[in-house]
C-alpha positions in Angstrom: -44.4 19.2 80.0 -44.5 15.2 80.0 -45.9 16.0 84.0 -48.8 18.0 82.9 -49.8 16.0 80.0 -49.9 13.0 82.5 -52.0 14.9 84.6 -54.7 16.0 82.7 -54.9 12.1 81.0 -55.7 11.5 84.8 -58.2 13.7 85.3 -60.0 13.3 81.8 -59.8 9.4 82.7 -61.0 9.8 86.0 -64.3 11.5 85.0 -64.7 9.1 81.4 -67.7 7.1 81.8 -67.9 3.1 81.1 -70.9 1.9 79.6 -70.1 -1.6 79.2 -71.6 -4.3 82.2 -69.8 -5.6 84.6 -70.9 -8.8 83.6 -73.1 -10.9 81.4 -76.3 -11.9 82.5 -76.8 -15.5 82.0 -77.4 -18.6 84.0 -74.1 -21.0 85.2 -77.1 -23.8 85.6 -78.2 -25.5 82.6 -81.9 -24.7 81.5 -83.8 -27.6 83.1 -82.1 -26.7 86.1 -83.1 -23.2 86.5 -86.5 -23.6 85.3 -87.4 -26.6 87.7 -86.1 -24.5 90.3 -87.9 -21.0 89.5 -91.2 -23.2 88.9 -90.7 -24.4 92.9 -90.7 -20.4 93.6 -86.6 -20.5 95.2 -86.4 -17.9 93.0 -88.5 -15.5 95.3 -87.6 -17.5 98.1 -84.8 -15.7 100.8 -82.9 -18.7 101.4 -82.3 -19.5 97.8 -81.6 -16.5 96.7 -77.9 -16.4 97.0 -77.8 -19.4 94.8 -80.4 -18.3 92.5 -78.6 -15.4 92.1 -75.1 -17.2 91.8 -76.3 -20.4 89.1 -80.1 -18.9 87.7 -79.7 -15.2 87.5 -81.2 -14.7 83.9 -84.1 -17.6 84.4 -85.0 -15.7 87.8 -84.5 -12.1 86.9 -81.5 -11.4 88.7 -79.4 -9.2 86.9 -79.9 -6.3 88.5 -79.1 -6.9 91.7 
């Protein structure tokens, strides 16, 4: 009995959905920072993006990605 109870927690978990993000969106640089750095466009820019995306990912819009 304990076997099939197990089992059907397993397969009502395994289909549950979870809402809740990942993570928060906010920005590990301080404000100056990211806005100095999205007014000098490295928010759009390829070669800043990874850090954009890693320190100013609220300031540049980010979170989605």
């Amino acid at each position: 009995m304990f076997f099939y109870l197990l089992c059907a927690m397993l397969i009502i978990n395994a289909f549950a959905r979870d809402d809740t993000p990942l993570e928060e969106c906010k920005d590990r640089g301080n404000e100056r920072y990211c806005n100095s750095h999205k007014a000098s466009g490295r928010c759009e820019s390829e070669n800043y993006k990874f850090i954009m995306k890693t320190n100013c990912r609220k300031t540049c819009n980010l979170c989605d990605e």
